[in-house]
C-alpha positions as CSV (number, residue, x, y, z in Angstrom):
1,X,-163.6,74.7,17.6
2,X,-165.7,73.4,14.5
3,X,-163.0,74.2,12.1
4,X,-160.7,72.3,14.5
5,X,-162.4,69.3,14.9
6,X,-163.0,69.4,11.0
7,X,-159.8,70.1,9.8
8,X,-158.8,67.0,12.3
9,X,-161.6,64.8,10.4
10,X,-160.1,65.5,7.2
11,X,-156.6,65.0,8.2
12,X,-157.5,61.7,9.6
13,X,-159.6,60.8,6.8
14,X,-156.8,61.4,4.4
15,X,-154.4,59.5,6.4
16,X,-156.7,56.4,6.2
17,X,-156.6,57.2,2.3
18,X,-152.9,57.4,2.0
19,X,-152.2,54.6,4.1
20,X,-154.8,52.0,2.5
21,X,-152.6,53.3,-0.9
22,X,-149.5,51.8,0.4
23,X,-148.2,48.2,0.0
24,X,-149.9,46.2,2.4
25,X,-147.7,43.5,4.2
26,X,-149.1,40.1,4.0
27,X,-148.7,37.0,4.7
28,X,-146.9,34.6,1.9
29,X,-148.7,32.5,-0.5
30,X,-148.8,29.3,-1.2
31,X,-147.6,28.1,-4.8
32,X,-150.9,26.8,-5.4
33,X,-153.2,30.3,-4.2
34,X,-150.9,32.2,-5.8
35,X,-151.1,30.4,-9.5
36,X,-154.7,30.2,-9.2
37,X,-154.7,34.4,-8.5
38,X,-152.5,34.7,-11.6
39,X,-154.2,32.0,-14.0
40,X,-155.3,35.5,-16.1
41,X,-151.3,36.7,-16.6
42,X,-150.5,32.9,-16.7
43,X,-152.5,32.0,-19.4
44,X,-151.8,35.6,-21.6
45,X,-148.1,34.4,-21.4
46,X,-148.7,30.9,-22.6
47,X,-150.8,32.1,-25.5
48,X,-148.5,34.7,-26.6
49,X,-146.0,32.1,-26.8
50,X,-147.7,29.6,-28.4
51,X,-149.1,31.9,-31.3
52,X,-145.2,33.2,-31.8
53,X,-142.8,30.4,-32.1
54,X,-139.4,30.4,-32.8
55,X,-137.0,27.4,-34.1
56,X,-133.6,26.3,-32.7
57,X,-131.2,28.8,-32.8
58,X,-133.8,31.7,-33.9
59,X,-135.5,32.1,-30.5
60,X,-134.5,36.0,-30.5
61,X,-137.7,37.4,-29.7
62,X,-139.0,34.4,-28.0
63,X,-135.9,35.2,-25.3
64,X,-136.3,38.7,-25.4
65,X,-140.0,38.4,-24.0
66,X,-138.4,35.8,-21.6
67,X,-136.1,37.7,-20.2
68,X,-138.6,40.6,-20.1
69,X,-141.1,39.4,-18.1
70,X,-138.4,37.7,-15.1
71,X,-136.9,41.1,-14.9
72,X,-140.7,42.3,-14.1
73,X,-140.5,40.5,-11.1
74,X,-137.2,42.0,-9.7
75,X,-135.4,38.8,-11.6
76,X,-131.8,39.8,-12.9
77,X,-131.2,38.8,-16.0
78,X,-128.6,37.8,-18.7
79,X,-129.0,37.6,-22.6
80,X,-127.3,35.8,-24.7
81,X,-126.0,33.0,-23.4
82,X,-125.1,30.1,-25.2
83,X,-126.9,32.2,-27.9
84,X,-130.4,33.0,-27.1
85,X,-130.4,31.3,-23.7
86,X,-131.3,33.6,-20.5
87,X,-129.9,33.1,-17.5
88,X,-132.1,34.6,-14.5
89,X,-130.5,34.9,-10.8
90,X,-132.4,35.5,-8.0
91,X,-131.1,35.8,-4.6
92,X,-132.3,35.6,-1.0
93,X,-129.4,35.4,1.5
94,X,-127.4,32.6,2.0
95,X,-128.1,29.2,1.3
96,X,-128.5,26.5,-1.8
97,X,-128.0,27.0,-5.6
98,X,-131.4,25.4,-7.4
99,X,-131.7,25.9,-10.8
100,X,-134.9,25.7,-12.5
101,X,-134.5,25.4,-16.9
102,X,-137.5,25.5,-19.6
103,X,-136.6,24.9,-23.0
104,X,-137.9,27.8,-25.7
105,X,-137.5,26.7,-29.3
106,X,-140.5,25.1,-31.8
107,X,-140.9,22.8,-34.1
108,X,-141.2,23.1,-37.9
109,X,-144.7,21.6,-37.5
110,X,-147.5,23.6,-39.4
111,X,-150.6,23.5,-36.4
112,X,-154.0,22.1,-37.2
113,X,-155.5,22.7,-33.7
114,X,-157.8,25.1,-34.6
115,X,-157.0,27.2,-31.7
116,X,-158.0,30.7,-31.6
117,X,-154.1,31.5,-30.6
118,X,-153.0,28.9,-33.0
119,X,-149.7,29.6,-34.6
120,X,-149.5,30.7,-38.1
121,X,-146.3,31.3,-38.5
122,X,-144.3,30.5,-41.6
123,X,-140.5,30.9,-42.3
124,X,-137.9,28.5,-44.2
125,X,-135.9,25.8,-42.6
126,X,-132.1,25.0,-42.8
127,X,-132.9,23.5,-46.6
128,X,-134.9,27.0,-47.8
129,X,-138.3,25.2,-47.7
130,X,-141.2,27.1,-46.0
131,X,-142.4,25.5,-43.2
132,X,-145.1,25.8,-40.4
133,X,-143.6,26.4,-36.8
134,X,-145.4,25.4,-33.8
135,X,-145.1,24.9,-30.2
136,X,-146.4,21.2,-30.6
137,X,-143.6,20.3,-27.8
138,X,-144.9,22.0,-24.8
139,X,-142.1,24.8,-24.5
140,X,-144.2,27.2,-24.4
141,X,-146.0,25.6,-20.9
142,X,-142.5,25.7,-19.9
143,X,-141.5,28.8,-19.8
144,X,-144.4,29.9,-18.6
145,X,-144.0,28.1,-15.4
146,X,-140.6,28.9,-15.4
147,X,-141.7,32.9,-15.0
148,X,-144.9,32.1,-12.7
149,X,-142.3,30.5,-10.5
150,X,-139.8,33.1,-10.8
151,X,-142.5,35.5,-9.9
152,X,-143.5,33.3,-7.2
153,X,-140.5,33.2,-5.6
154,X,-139.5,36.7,-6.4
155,X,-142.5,37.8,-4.4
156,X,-142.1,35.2,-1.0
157,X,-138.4,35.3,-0.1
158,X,-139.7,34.9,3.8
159,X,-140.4,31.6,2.3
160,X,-137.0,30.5,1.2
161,X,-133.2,31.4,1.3
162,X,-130.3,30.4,-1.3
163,X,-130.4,31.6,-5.2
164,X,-132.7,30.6,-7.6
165,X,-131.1,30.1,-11.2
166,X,-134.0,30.0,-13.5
167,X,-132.6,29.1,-17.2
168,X,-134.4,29.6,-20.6
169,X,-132.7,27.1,-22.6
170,X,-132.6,27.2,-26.6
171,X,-132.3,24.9,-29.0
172,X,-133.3,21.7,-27.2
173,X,-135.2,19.9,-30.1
174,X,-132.0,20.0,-31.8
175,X,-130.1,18.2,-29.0
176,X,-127.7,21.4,-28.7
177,X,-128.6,24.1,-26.4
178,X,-127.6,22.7,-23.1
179,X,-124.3,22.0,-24.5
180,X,-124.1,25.4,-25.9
181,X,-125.1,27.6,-22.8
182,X,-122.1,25.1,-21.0
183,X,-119.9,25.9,-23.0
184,X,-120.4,29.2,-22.8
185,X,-119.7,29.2,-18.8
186,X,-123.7,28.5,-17.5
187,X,-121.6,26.9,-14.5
188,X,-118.5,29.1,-14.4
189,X,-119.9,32.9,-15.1
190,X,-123.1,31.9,-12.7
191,X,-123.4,30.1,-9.4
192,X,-123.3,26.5,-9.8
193,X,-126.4,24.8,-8.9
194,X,-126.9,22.1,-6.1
195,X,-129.7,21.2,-8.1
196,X,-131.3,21.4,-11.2
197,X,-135.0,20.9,-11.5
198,X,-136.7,20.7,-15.0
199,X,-140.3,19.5,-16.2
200,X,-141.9,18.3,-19.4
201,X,-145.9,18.2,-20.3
202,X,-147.3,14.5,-20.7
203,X,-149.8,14.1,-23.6
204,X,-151.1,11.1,-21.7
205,X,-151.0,12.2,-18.3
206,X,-154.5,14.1,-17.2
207,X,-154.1,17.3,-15.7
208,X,-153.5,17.3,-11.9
209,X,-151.2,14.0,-12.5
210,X,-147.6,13.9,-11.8
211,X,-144.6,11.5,-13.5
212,X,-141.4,10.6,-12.6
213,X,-138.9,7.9,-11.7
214,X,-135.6,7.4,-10.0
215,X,-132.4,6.5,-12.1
216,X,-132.6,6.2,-16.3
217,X,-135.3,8.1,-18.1
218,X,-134.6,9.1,-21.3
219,X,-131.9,7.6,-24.3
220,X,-128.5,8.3,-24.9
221,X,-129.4,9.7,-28.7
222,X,-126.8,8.9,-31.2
223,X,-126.7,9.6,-35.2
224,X,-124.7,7.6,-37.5
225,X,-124.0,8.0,-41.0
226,X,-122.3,5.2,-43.4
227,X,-121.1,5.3,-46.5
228,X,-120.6,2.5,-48.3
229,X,-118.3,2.5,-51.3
230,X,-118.7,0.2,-54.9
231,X,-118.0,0.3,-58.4
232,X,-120.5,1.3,-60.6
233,X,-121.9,0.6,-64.1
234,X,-123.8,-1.3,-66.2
235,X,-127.2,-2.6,-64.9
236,X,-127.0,-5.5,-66.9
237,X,-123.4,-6.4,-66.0
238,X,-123.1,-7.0,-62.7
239,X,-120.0,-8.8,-62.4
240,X,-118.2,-5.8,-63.6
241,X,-119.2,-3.9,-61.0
242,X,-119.3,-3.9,-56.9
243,X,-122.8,-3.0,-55.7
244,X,-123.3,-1.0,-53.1
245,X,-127.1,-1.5,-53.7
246,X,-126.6,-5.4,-52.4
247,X,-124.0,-4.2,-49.8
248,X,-126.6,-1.9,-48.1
249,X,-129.4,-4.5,-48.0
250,X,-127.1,-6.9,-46.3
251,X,-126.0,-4.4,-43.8
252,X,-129.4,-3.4,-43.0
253,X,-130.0,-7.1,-42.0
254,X,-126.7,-7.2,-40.4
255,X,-127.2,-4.6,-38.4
256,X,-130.5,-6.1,-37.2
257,X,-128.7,-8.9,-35.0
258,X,-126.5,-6.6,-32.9
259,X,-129.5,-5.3,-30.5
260,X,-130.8,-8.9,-30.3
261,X,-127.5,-11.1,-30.4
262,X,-124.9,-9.4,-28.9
263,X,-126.7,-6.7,-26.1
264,X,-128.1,-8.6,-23.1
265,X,-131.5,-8.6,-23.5
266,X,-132.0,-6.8,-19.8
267,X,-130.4,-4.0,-21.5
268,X,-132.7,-2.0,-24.0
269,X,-131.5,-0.5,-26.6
270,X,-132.3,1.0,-30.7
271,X,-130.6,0.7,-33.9
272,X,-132.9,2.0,-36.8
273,X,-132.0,2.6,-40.6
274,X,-133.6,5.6,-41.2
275,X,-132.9,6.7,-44.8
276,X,-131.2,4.8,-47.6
277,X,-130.0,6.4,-50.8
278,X,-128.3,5.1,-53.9
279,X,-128.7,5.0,-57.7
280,X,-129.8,7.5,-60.4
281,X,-131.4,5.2,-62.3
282,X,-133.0,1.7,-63.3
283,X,-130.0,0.5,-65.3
284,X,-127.2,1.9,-63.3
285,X,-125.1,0.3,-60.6
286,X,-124.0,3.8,-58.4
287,X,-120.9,3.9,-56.5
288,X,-122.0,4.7,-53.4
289,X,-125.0,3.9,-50.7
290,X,-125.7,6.3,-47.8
291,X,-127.5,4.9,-44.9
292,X,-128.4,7.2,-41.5
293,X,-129.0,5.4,-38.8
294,X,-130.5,6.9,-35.2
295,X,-129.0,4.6,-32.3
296,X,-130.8,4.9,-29.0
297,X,-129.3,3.4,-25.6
298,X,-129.6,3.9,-21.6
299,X,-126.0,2.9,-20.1
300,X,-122.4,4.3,-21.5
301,X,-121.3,0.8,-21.8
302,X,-124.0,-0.2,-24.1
303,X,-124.0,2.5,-25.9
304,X,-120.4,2.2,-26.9
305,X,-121.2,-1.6,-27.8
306,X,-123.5,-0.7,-30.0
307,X,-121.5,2.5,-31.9
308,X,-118.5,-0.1,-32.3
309,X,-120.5,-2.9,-33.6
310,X,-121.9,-1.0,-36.1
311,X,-118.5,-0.2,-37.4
312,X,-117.5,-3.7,-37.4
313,X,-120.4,-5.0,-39.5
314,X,-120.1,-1.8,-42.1
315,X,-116.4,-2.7,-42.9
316,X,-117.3,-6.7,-42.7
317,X,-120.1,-6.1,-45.4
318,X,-117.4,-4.1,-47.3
319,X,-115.1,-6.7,-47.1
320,X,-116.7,-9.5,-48.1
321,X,-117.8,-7.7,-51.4
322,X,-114.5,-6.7,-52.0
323,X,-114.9,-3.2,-51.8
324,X,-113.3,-0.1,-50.4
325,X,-113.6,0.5,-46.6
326,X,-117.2,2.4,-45.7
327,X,-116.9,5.7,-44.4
328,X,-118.9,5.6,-40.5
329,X,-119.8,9.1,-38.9
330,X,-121.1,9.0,-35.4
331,X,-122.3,11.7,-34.2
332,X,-122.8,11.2,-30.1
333,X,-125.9,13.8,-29.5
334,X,-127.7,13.9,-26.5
335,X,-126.5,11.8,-23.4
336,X,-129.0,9.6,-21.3
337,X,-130.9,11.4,-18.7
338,X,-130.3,10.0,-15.3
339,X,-132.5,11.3,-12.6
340,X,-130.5,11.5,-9.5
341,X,-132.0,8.6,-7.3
342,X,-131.4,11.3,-3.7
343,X,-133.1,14.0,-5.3
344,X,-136.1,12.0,-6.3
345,X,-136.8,10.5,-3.2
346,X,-136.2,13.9,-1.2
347,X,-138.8,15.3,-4.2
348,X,-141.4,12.7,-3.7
349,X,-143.0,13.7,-0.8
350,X,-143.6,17.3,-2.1
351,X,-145.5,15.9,-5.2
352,X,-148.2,13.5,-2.4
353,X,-148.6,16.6,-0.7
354,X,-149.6,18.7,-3.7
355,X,-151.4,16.0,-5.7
356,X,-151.9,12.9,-3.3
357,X,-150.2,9.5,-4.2
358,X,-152.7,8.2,-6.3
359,X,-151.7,10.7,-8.8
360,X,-148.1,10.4,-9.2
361,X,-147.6,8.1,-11.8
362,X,-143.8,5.9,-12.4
363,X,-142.9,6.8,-15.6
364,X,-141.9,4.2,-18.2
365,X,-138.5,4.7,-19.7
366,X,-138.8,6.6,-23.0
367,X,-136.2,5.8,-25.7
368,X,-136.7,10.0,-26.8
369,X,-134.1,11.9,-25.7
370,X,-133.6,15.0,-23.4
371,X,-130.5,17.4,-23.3
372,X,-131.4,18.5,-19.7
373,X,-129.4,15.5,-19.4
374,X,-126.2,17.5,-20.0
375,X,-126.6,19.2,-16.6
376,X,-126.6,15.9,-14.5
377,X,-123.4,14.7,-16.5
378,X,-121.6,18.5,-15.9
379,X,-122.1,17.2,-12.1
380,X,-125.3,18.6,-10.4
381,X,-127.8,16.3,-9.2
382,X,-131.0,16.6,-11.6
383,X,-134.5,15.7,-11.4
384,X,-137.3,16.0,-14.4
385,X,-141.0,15.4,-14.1
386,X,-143.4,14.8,-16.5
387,X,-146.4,17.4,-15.8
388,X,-150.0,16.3,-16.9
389,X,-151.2,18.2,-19.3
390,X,-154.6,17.1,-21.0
391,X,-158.1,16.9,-19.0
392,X,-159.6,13.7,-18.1
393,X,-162.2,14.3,-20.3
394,X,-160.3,14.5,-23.2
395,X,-158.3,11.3,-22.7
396,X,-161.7,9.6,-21.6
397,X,-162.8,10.7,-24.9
398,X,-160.0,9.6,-27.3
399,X,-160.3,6.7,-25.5
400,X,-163.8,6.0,-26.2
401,X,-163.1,7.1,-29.9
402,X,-160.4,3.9,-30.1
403,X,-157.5,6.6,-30.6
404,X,-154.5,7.8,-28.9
405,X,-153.9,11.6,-27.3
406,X,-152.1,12.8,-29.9
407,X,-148.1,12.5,-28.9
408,X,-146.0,15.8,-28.7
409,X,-144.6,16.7,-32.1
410,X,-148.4,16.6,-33.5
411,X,-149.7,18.9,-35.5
412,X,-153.1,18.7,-33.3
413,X,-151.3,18.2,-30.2
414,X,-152.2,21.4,-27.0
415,X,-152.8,21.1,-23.4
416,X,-155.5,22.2,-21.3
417,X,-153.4,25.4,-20.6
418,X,-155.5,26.5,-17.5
419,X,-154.8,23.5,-15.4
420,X,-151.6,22.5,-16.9
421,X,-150.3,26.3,-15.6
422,X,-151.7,26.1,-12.2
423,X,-150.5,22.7,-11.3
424,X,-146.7,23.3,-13.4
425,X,-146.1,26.6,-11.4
426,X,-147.5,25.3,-8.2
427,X,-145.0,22.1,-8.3
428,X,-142.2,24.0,-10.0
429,X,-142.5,26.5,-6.5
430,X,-142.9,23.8,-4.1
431,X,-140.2,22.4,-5.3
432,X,-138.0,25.3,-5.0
433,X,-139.3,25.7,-1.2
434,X,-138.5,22.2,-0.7
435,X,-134.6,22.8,-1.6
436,X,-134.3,25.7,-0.4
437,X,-136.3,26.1,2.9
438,X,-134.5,28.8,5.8
C-alpha cells in the first residue's frame, strides 16, 4: 500500500512538472504590455542596426537580418523584392489587407554621437570616395517597430483577423525603393493592401508625442538640370563670345520670380539653384553653364507650373543672348504624400487613447519629401505619423542651451531608443487592431 500511494505521489508530481512545462494559454496583450515586456529584444534589435548600416541599394545584410527575425515569429517571408526589399505576410482568417512599411537604407553621414553602438562603418559612395554611414534617419527605429509589431501580431491573432503585409522597404533616401518594389509586383505578387500605415521619428517631438495631419504632408520632389549653351573665348573680348557665365546669373534671378509672381501665393512651393558650374579659368569665357536645381511642390497642378516655367525662362535667357537652345532635364522623383483624410480620422481616436489628446501634435507641412507616397498614388489609402523620438529633457535642454535638436541627417542626431520603441511598436499594433478588428 506504501509503494502504491508513493508511486501515485510521484506520478502526480511529475504530471504537475510536465504540465507547468507546456505552453500555457493566456490571455492576449495589449500592444503597450507587451513592448514594455520586450524593451530588452527591442532595444538589442535597434542597436544592432544602428551600429551596421547599409546605403541605398546595399541593404543586403541589413534585409537579411530583417527578414530573419519576422520569420522568428511565424512571419512568412520574401527576399528580394524590388531588390533588397522584404515582403512579410501574415495571415489570420478572413478579413482586411493592412500593410505596415519601414524604410532600411543609411545615410553617408560619418556619426559623432559618441554612442557606445555608434556606427563606424566606412565604405565608398557612387563617386569612390570613403564615406561614414549612419542611421542618422531613424530607419533603424523603423524596422524595429516594424518586427515588434510583427511579433506582436504574430503572437495575438484572437486579437485581429485579415493579413498583415509588413514591408521593409530599401532605398528610400534616394527617392527609389517604393517605386522599385512596385514595379516589381509589391501589389500584384502579394495581396493588395486596404491600407498602408507607415511612421517616421520626430527630432522635435518628445517621446510619448504623436504627429500627424489629414491631406498634404510632404513635397512633390523634383530635380532639374540645365544646360546652358555659349561661345567661348577670350576673357578680354567679350563681344566675340556668348557668355554663359552672364546667361546663368540672369537665369538664377529669373528663376527667382516664378514662385513669387506666377504661383498663387496660397500655394507653397520651392525652386532652389543648388550648384552652378562654368569656366576653367580667370581669362576664359567656357561654353557651357550647368545649373541643378531641386524643385519642391504640394499639388500636381503646381508642380507642373513650376517644371514648365522653368523651361520657358531657360530658353528665354538663351534667346535673348543669342545663343543655342539650353538643354532642361527634369527628373520627377518623389510624388507628394497625401495622407488619406478617412484614414486619419478613423486613426485619430486610437492615438488619444494611447497617448491622450494633449499629445498628438498637427504636423506642419514639410517641404522634404517621402516615397511612402508612391503607395497612396498606386491606389491604397495611406496614413504616416511622425513618432516622438527625443526625451523631454533633452529638448528642455537644447532649449535652454539656445540651440535646436539636431534635425535627422545629423551627424549627432539619435533617439531615446527605449521610449521611442515602446511607444512606435505599441501605436504601430494598435493601429493594426484598429483596421483589422474580428
Amino acid at each position: 500500500m506504501y509503494l502504491t500511494n508513493k508511486t501515485n505521489y510521484l506520478l502526480f508530481r511529475i504530471l504537475i512538472v510536465w504540465t507547468a512545462a507546456l505552453p500555457v494559454t493566456q490571455a492576449a496583450e495589449e500592444p503597450r504590455e507587451w513592448a514594455a515586456t520586450h524593451s530588452d529584444e527591442l532595444l538589442a534589435f535597434y542597436q544592432e542596426f544602428h551600429a551596421q548600416p547599409e546605403l541605398s541599394f546595399r541593404e543586403v545584410n541589413t534585409a537579411g537580418r530583417l527578414a530573419a527575425a519576422l520569420q522568428d515569429c511565424g512571419v512568412e517571408v520574401t527576399r528580394g523584392v524590388g531588390g533588397h526589399g522584404i515582403v512579410g505576410i501574415l495571415e489570420n482568417g478572413a478579413g482586411p489587407v493592412v500593410m505596415l512599411r519601414a524604410d532600411t537604407d543609411a545615410l553617408p553621414v560619418a556619426e559623432q554621437t559618441g554612442l557606445p553602438y555608434a556606427s563606424k562603418v566606412q565604405t565608398l559612395n557612387e563617386g569612390g570616395a570613403e564615406v561614414g554611414v549612419m542611421h542618422a534617419c531613424g530607419h533603424d527605429v523603423h524596422m524595429t517597430n516594424l518586427i515588434g509589431a510583427g511579433c506582436y501580431l504574430a503572437a495575438n491573432k484572437p486579437l485581429w483577423k485579415g493579413t498583415v503585409m509588413l514591408v521593409g522597404q530599401p532605398a528610400e533616401e534616394r527617392g527609389a525603393g517604393a517605386r522599385a518594389m512596385l514595379d516589381d509586383g509589391l501589389f500584384e505578387r502579394f495581396p493588395r493592401p486596404d491600407f498602408a500605415v507607415g511612421l517616421h521619428v520626430s527630432p522635435v517631438l518628445a517621446t510619448g508625442k504623436i504627429g500627424f495631419r489629414p491631406g498634404y504632408v510632404m513635397a512633390n520632389v523634383d530635380s532639374v538640370d540645365i544646360t546652358l549653351y555659349g561661345k567661348g573665348g577670350h576673357g578680354a573680348y567679350p563681344h566675340t563670345t556668348i557668355d554663359p557665365v552672364v546667361q546663368a546669373a540672369q537665369l538664377v534671378l529669373a528663376l527667382q520670380t516664378i514662385v513669387s509672381r506666377e504661383i498663387n501665393p496660397i500655394d507653397p512651393a520651392v525652386i532652389t539653384v543648388g550648384s552652378i558650374h562654368s569656366g576653367t579659368k580667370n581669362n576664359i569665357i567656357g561654353d557651357t553653364a550647368k545649373l541643378q536645381l531641386t524643385v519642391r511642390s504640394f499639388s500636381a497642378e503646381v508642380r507642373q507650373q513650376l517644371l514648365a516655367a522653368i523651361t520657358r525662362k531657360a530658353q528665354a535667357v538663351a534667346m535673348g543672348a543669342g545663343a543655342q537652345e539650353p538643354l532642361v532635364t527634369i527628373d520627377e522623383g518623389t510624388p507628394s504624400l497625401f495622407n488619406d483624410p478617412a484614414l486619419a480620422a478613423r486613426l485619430r481616436p486610437v492615438f488619444e487613447r494611447l497617448v491622450g489628446a494633449g499629445n498628438i501634435d498637427l504636423s506642419k507641412l514639410s517641404m522634404g519629401g517621402e516615397d511612402f507616397s508612391r503607395y497612396g498614388q498606386a491606389g491604397v489609402p495611406i496614413l504616416m505619423y511622425w513618432l516622438g523620438a527625443v526625451s523631454q529633457d533633452r529638448l528642455d535642454a537644447y532649449a535652454a542651451a539656445g540651440e535646436p535638436p539636431p534635425s535627422l541627417h545629423s551627424p549627432l542626431f539619435y533617439p531615446d531608443a527605449e521610449a521611442t520603441l515602446i511607444m512606435g511598436v505599441t501605436t504601430l499594433s494598435s493601429i493594426a487592431l484598429e483596421l483589422l478588428k474580428p
